[in-house]
C-alpha positions in Angstrom: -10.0 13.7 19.9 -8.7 15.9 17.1 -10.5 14.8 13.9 -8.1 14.3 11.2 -9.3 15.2 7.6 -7.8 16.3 4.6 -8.1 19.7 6.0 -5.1 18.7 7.5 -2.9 18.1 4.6 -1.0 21.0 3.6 -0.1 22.2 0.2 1.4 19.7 -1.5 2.9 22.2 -5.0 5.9 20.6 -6.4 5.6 16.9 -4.6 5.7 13.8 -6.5 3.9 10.7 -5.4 3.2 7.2 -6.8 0.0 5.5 -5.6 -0.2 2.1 -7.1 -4.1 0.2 -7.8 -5.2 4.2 -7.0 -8.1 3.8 -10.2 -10.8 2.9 -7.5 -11.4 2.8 -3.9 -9.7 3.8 -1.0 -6.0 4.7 -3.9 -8.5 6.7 -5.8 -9.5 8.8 -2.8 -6.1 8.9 -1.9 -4.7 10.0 -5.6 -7.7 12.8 -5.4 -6.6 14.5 -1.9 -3.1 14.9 -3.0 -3.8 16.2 -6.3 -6.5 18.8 -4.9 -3.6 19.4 -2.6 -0.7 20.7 -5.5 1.0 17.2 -5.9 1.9 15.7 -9.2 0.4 11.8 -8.9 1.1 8.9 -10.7 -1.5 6.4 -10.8 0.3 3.3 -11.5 -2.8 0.7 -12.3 -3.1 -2.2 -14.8 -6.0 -0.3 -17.2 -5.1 2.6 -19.1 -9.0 2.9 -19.6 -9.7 2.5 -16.1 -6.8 4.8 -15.0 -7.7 7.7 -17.6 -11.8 7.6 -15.8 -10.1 8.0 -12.9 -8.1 11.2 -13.9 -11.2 12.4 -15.8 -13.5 11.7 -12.5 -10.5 14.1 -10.3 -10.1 16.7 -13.1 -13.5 17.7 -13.1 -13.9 18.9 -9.7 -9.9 19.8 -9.7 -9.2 21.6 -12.9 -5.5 22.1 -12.6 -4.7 18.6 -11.1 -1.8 17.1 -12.2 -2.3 13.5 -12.7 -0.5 10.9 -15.2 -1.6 7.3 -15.9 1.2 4.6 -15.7 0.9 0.6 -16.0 2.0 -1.6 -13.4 0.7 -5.4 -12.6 2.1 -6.3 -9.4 1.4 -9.1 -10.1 4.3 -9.8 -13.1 7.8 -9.0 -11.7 8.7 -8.2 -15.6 6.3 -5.3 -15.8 7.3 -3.7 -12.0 11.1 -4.0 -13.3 9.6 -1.6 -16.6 7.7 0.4 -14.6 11.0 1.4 -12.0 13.4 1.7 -15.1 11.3 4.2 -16.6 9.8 5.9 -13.5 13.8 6.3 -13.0 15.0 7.7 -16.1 11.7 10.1 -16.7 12.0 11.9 -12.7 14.8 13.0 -10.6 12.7 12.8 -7.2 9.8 11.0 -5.1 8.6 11.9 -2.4 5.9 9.5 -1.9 5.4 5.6 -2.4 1.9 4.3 -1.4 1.6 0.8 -2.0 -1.8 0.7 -1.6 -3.1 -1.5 -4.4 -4.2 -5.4 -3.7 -6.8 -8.2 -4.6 -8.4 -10.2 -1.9 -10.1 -13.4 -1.3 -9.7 -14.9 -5.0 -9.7 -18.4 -5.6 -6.6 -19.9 -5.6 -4.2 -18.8 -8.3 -0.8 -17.9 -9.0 1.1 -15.0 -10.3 2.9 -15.1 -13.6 6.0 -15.9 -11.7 4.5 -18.7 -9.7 3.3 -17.1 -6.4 -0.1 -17.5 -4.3 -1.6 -14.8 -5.9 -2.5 -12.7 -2.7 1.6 -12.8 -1.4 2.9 -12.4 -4.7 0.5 -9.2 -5.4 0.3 -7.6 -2.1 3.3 -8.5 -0.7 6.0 -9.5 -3.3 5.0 -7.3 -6.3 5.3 -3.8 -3.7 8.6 -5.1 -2.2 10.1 -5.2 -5.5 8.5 -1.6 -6.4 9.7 -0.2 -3.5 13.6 -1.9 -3.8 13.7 -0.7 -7.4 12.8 2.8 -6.7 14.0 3.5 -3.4 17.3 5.3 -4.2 15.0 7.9 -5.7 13.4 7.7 -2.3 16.5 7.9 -0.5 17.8 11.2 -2.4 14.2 13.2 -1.9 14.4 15.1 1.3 11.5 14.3 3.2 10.0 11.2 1.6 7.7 8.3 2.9 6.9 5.0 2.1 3.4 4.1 2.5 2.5 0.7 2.9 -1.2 -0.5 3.2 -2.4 -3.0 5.3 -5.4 -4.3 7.0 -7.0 -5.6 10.0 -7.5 -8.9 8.7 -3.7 -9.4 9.1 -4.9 -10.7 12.3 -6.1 -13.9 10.7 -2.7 -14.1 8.8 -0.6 -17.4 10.0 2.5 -16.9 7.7 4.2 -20.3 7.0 7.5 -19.2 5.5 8.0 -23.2 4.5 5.1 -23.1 2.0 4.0 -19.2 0.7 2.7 -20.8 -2.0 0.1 -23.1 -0.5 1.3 -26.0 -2.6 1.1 -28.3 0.6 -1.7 -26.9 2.4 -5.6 -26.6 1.8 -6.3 -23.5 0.5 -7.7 -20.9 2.9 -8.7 -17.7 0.6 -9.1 -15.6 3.8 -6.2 -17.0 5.3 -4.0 -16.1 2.8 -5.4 -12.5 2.7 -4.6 -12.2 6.0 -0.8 -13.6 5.3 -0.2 -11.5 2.6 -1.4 -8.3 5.0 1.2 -9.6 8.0 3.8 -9.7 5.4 2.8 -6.0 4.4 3.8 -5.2 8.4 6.7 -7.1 8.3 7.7 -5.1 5.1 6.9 -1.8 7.1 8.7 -2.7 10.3 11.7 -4.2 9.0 12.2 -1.6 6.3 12.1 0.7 8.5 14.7 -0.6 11.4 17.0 -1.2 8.7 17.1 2.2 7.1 17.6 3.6 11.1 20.2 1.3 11.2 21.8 2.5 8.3 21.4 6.6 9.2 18.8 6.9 6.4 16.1 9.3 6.6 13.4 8.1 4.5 10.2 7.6 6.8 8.2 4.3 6.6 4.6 3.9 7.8 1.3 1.4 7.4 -1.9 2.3 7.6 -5.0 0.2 7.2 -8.7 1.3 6.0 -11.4 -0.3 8.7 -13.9 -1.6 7.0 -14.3 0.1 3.9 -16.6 -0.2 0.7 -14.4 -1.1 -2.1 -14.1 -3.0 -5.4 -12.0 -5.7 -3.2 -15.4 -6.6 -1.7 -16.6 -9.9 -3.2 -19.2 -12.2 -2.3 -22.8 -11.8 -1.2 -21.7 -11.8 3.1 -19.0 -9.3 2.4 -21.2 -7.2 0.4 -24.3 -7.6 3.3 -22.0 -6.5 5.7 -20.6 -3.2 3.6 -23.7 -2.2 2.8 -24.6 -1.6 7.0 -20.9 -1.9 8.8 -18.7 -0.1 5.4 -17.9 3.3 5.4 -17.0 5.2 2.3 -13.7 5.5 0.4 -12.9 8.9 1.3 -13.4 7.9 5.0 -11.4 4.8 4.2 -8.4 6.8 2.8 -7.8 9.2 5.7 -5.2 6.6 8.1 -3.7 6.0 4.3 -3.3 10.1 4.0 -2.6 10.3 7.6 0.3 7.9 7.3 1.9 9.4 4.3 1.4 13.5 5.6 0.9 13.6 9.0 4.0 15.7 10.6 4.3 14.0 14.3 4.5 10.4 12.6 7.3 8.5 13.3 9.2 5.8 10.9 6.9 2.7 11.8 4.0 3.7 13.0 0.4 2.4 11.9 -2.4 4.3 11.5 -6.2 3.1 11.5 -9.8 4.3 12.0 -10.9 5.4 15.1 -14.1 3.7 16.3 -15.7 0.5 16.5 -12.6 -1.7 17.1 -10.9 0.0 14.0 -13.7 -0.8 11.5 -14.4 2.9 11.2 -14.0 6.5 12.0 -11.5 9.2 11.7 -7.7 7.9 11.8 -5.3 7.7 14.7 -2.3 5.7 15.3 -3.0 2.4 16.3 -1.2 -1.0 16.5 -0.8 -3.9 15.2 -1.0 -7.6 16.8 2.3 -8.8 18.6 3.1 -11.6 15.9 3.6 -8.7 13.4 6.5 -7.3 15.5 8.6 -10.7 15.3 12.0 -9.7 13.8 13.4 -12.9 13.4 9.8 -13.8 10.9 10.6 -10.2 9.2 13.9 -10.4 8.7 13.2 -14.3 7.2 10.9 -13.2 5.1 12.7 -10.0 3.8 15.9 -12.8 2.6 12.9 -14.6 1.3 11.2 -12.1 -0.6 15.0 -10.9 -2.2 15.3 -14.8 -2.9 11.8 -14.7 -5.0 11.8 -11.9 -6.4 15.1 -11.8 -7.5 15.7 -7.8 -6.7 18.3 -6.6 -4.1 16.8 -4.3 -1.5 20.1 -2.2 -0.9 19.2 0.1 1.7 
């Protein structure tokens, strides 16, 4: 097998791409390739400190990158709506959408909106990101949308009746796991619906294996990073794969390689049979217009 790398990526002069939570982790290493690459990145994080280390830590082994700091909280459907109205008015293309940022395992909370805070961040906040900005999308020849999943949507057991876990015990790892399905459904539905239409705009998922990352909480989780984990830059190649690779197609998903996807260089690979059910996708694409209150025209 051929191993992918950023090797692979070609130049990138004169591309514009958004990479949301890309401050730290597997965004960060993603934000870094395509800037060492010639594309202008937008790192749309909630810390302007945190964002501006990040852009410091890139510029000083890539000079000339072109990197901008802009706030987004996924997790506040006011401050995605500002972020899409200005990203709008300030650039006449995109060419690449990464939702890549998320928070995992937390105790149970809820958004400023109301939402299980693992839905409403992972899955919610990026479908309204992506609905908001997508007719820049649509008019950018060659553009993707990037969405980023995980293996642990495996665990996910979406109950469309009660996102919010207001009638259910609270299962932290469950509810990562639902909010990572819904990130497939996202993918595959999005993308049958802009075949449908004629559209051109490629979508694609991608998850990281096992990776070492500030998402990591928790004494077991941090045992088993430190022997099983492998490094961000490793973590971000199925991530770079999906949103460069030339012989991808509009819903495919790319993961690592070895060890029953934990690790290793990026292929395509696929995701459980539940996360192909269209009649859960397309419920919970009217559901996520209903909550969120943003038409997805595509």
């Amino acid at each position: 097998m051929t191993k992918w790398t950023t090797d692979n990526i070609p130049d990138q002069s004169g591309r514009i791409a958004i990479i949301t939570g890309s401050n730290s982790g597997i965004g960060f290493e993603a934000a870094k390739a395509l800037a060492e690459k010639g594309a202008e990145v937008i790192l749309a994080v909630r810390s302007q400190a945190k964002g501006d280390a990040a852009i410091a830590s890139i510029q000083a082994e890539t000079t000339n990158a072109k990197l901008q700091v802009r706030l987004l909280d996924l997790a506040d459907l006011a401050s995605i709506k500002s972020f899409a109205e200005q990203f709008n008015a300030d650039y006449q293309r995109l060419d690449l959408l990464i939702n890549n940022a998320g928070i995992m395992v937390p105790p149970y909370s809820k958004t400023v909106d109301g939402f299980e805070s693992q839905f409403g961040t992972n899955h919610l906040g990026h479908f309204a990101l992506t609905a908001q900005l997508y007719d820049l999308i649509k008019s950018t020849p060659d553009s993707r949308i990037v969405n980023v999943s995980s293996n642990a949507h495996k665990m996910g057991k979406l109950n469309l009746e009660d996102l919010n876990w207001e009638n259910r015990k609270y299962i932290s790892w469950t509810a990562y796991g639902d909010s990572k399905m819904a990130n497939l459904y996202f993918t595959y539905e999005l993308s049958r619906k802009i075949q449908a239409a004629g559209g051109k705009v490629m979508v694609t998922a991608a998850h990281p294996g096992l990776t070492a990352s500030n998402l990591a909480k928790g004494a077991v989780v941090r045992f088993f990073n430190s022997i099983f984990a492998q490094s961000g830059s490793m973590g971000a190649l199925p991530t770079l794969m999906a949103a460069i690779e030339p012989t991808a197609g509009s819903g495919n998903y790319f993961g690592p390689s070895n060890m029953a996807e934990w690790r290793g260089y990026p292929k395509q690979v696929f995701s459980n049979k539940q996360s192909h059910d269209t009649d859960i996708a397309e419920k919970l694409w009217q559901i996520s217009e209903e909550k969120t209150g943003v038409k997805f025209q595509v």
